[in-house]
N, C-alpha and C positions, 0 to 999 in steps of 0.2 A: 598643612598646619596653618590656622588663625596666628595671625600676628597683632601685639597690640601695639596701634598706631600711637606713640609721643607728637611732642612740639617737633614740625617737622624742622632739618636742619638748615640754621641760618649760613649763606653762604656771603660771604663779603669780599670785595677787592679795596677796603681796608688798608693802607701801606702807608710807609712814610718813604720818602726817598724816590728812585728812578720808576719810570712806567710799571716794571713788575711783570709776574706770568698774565697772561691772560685769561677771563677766568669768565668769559660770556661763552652760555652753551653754542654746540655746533647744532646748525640744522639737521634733523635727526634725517639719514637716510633711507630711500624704499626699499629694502631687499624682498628677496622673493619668501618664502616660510617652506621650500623646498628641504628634504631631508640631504645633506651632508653626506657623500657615497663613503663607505667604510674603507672604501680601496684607497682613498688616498694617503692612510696611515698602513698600511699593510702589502699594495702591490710595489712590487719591483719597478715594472714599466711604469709608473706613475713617478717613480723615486728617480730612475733613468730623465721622464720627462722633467721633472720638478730641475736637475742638473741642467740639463741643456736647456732650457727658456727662463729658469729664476735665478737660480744661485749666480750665474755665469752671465750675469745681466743686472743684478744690484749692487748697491755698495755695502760694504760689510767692516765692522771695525775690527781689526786688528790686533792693538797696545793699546795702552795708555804712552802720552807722550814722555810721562819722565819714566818708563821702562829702560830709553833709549835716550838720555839726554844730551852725551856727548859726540862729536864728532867720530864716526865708528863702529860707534854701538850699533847693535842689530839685534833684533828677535826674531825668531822662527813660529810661524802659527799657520794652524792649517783648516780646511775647507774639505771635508768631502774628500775627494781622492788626491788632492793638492796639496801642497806645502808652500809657504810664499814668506821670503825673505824680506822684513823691512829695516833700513839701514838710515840711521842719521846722516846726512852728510854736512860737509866743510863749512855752507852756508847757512847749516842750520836747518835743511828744510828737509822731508822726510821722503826714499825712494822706496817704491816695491819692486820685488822680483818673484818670478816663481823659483823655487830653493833648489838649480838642478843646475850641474856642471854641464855645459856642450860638450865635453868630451865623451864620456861613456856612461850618462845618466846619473850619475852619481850624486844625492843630495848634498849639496856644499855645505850645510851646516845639518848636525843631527840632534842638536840638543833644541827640543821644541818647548816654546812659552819659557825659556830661561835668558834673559839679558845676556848679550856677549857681549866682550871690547874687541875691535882690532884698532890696525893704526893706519895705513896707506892701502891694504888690502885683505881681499879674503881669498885661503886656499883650500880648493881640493884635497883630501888625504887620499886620495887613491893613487890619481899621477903628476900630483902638484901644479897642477894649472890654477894660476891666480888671477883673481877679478878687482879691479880699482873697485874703491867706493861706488862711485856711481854705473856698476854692471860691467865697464868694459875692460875687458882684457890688460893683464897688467904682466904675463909671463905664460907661457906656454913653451915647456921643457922642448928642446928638441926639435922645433918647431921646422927645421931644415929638412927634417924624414916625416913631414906630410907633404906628397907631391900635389893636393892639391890647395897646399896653404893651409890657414888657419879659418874658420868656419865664416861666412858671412855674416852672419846677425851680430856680429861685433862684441859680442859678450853675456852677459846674462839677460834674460828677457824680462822688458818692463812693464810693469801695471799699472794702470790710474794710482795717484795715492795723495791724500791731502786729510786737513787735520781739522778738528773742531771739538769742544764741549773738554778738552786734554784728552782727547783720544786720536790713534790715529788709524782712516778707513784707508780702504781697498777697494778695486772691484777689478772682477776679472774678464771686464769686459771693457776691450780699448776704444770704445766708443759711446763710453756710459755720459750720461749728463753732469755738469759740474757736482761735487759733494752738496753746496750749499739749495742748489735746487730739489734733490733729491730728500733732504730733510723737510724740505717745507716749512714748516711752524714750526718744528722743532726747536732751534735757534733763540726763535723771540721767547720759548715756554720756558726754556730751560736755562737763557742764560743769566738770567737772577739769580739763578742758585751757586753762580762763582763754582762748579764743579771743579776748575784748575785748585782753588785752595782745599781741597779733601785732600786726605793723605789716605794710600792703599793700609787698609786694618786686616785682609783676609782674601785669599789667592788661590783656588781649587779645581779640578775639576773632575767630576763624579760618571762614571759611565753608567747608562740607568738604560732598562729593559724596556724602552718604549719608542715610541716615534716623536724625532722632534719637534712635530706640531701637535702631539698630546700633551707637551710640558709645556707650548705656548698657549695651547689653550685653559691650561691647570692656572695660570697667574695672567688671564685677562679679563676673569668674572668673580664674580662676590657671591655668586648663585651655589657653592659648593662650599661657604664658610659653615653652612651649619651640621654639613654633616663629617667634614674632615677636621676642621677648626674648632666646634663647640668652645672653646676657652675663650676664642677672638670673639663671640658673643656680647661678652663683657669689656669690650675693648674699642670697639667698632660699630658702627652703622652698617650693614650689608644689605639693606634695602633702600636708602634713600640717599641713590648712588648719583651725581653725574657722568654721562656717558658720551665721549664727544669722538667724532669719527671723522677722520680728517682724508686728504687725497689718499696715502699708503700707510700713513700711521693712526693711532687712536691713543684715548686714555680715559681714564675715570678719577674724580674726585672725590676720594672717602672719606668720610671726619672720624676720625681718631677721636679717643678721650671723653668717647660717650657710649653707651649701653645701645644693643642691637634691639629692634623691639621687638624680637621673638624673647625677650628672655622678662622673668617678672623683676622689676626696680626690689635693688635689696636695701636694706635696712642702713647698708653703710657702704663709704666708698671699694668698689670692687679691687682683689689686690692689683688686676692689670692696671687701671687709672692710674690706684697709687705710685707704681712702676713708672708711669709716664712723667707723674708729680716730680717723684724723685731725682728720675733725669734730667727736668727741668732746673732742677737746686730746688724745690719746692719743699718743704716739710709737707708730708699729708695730715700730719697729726693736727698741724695749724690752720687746717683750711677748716670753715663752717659755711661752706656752702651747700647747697644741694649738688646732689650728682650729675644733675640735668644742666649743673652752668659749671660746670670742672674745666670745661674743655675751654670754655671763653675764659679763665679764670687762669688755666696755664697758657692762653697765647697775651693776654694780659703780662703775665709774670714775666715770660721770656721779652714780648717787648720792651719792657723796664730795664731788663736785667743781662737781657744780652749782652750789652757794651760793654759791663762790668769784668762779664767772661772771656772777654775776648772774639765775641762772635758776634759780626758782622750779620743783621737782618733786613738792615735798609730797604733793599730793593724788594722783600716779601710781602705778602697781603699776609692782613692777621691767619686766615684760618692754615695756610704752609707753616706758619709755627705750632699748628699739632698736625695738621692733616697726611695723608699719602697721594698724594700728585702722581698719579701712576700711568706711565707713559711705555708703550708697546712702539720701537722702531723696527717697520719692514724690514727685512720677513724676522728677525730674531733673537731683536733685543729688545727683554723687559726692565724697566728701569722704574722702583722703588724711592720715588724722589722725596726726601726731608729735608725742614730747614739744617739738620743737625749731621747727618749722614744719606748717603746713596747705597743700597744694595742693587746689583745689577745682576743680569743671569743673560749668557750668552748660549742660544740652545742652537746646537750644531750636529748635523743629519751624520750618521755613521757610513762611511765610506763604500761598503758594501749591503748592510744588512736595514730594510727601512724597521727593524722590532728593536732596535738599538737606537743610541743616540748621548753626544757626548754634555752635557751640562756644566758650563765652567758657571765661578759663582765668585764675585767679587763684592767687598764689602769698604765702602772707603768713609769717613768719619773729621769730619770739620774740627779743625785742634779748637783746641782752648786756651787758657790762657797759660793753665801747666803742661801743656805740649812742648816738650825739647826735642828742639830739630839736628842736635848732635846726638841726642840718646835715641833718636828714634832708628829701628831695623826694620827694612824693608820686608815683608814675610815671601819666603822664597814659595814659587808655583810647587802645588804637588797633584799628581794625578792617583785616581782609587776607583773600584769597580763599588760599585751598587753594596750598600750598607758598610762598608769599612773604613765610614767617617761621618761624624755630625755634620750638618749647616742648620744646626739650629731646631727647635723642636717644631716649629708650624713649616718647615722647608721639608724635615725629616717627615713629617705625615703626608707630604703632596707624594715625597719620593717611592715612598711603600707603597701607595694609590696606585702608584701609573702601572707600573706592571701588570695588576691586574686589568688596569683598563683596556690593556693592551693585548693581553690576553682574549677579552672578551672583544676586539675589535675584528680580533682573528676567529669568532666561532660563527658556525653556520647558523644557529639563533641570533645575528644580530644583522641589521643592514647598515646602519648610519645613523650619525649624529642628529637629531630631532631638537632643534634649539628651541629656547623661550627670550624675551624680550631682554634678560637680565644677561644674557650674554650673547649682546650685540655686537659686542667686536669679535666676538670668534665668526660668527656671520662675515661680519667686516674685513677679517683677517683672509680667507678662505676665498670672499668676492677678488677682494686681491691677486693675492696665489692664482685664480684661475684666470684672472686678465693674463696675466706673465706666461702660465701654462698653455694657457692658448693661441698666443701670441696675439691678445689685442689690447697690451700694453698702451701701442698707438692712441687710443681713445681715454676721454678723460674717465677714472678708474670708479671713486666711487664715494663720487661729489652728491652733494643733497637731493633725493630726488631720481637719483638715476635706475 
């Protein structure tokens, strides 16, 4: 398809207030234009190897920190064939465990992704052995008819665990690098956006028919808006995209609030814009602009008008007051970054089967000024298989997609992924994954140039 090229889009680092994201392209890097093997969405051994050299070698987020805010509290989340208990303690500062009594396996806590309280410990229901807050041993029934004592590891077993962005990671590998290196730029990109002040809007998670790095690659390119999305046409730029590719993470900046130039300029503002107007406090009916300057015209509005709402913009450059700042962290979180809200999506490998895979979906949303923080309810987690819940009408078209992609990964007509330039980070993602897989993690991963 001929597309017709517009005024290509102005990008500015624009702000008022602190430094801000960063917003200078990354040096673009040399990958090879090699085809993508189709086995790494579809073998066993591949899902085996991906466990032992990735999963069990990254760090990985857990919560949100006010899941667990009080002295006690714990949540249960899981990994692949794992379960791993993370527990607030005394001093405030967050422990992990993997979620399993020494005594005869038994997972100590069974209620997974739902907040608990205790108060001095946590027990066993099977034969009542209890764990202090911080893992160790706080009672073990009987303890005189074990002739050979009670186990040496002193109580439950610990994991990396430290917090950033109000989240808190994990990794299950005790000799992972600090969290904050491991992010990289993350940090500097993301923390203008005050993520701490979002409050969770939306808690899910969807079992979907496909392999987890089909749904990472479904929300790291823009190259597939025109044939799943068509509506996002009218909403979005999907060609005149920046694409920055960083050590292990990547992302792309899309301008919102403007017409795609595959599609012909209508006559009047399109009703997505106007959608965006109205979120803004904007009247559409008041604007006389052209459509081509909507988008400078609501991050205008919102900078005016923010303070008024109660929302805090300071530290943003103008185009994060309409844009999608769209940031991928190794290996499997995509995060959805707005000045106004974060949708996040946590995609996690199913424990046996690599045609499977479970998709949690978090939506959290920057109060305003009619936000009541006594009326507001936390929305409780709920889990659902494949089509027996919305997230939303462009989430629900990726959902229906994969399956069959997955499908098609699996037939003898197909060999591998054959990328083009507009989805560079799935290239970038997969150079990745196969440093880890192949154990040459060692080496700088997949800096400019390499």
């Amino acid at each position: 398809m001929k597309v017709r090229r517009q005024q290509k889009i102005k990008r500015t680092a624009k702000r008022q207030g602190a430094a801000g994201t960063p917003v200078k392209p990354a040096p673009k890097p040399n990958f090879s234009t090699e085809m993508i093997p189709k086995d790494r969405y579809t073998s066993r051994d591949y899902m085996q190897r991906e466990w032992e050299h990735m999963w069990t070698k990254v760090w990985l987020l857990g919560c949100r920190e006010d899941d667990i805010p009080e002295p006690g509290d714990h949540i249960v989340t899981e990994i692949g064939p794992d379960s791993i208990l993370l527990i607030r303690q005394k001093d405030r500062s967050v422990r992990a465990f993997y979620n399993v009594c020494q005594h005869r396996g038994n997972q100590l806590v069974h209620a997974v992704h739902e907040p608990q309280e205790a108060e001095e410990s946590l027990r066993c229901h099977y034969h009542n052995w209890q764990y202090r807050l911080d893992g160790r041993f706080f009672d073990i029934p009987d303890l005189e008819t074990f002739p050979q004592g009670a186990p040496p590891c002193g109580g439950l077993i610990g994991l990396p665990c430290d917090t950033w962005g109000s989240f808190v990671w994990f990794s299950l590998d005790p000799d992972v690098e600090p969290l904050l290196d491991y992010l990289g730029i993350i940090p500097e990109h993301l923390d203008p956006y005050h993520l701490d002040r979002m409050v969770l809007k939306e808690w899910k998670t969807v079992e979907w028919d496909c392999n987890w790095k089909a749904s990472v690659d479904a929300f790291n390119e823009s190259y597939h808006v025109q044939g799943i999305h068509p509506q996002l046409l009218y909403y979005l730029d999907d060609l005149d995209i920046q694409i920055d590719c960083y050590e292990r993470h990547s992302r792309y900046l899309i301008a919102f609030g403007v017409l795609s130039p595959r599609v012909v300029s209508p006559s009047e503002i399109p009703p997505p814009i106007k959608v965006v107007m109205r979120d803004a406090g904007m009247d559409p009916a008041s604007y006389e602009g052209s459509v081509y300057d909507a988008r400078e015209a609501i991050q205008k509005f919102k900078r005016k008008n923010g303070p008024k709402q109660g929302r805090d913009y300071s530290a943003l450059n103008d185009d994060q007051l309409t844009d999608d700042y769209h940031y991928m962290i190794f290996p499997n979180i995509t995060m959805n970054v707005h000045a106004d809200d974060l949708m996040l999506f946590r995609q996690r490998p199913h424990p046996e089967d690599p045609n499977k895979m479970f998709f949690d979906y978090w939506m959290f949303e920057l109060p305003d000024n009619e936000f009541d923080d006594e009326e507001y309810k936390r929305p409780k987690w709920r889990q659902y298989k494949h089509g027996e819940t919305s997230l939303g009408l462009v989430i629900n078209q990726d959902a229906y997609n994969l399956p069959f992609v997955q499908k098609g990964m699996n037939s003898a007509g197909y060999s591998g992924l054959w990328l083009g330039d507009q989805e560079l980070r799935i290239r970038h993602f997969h150079k990745t994954l196969e440093d880890y897989v192949s154990g040459d993690t060692a080496k700088p991963r997949t800096k400019a140039g390499s």
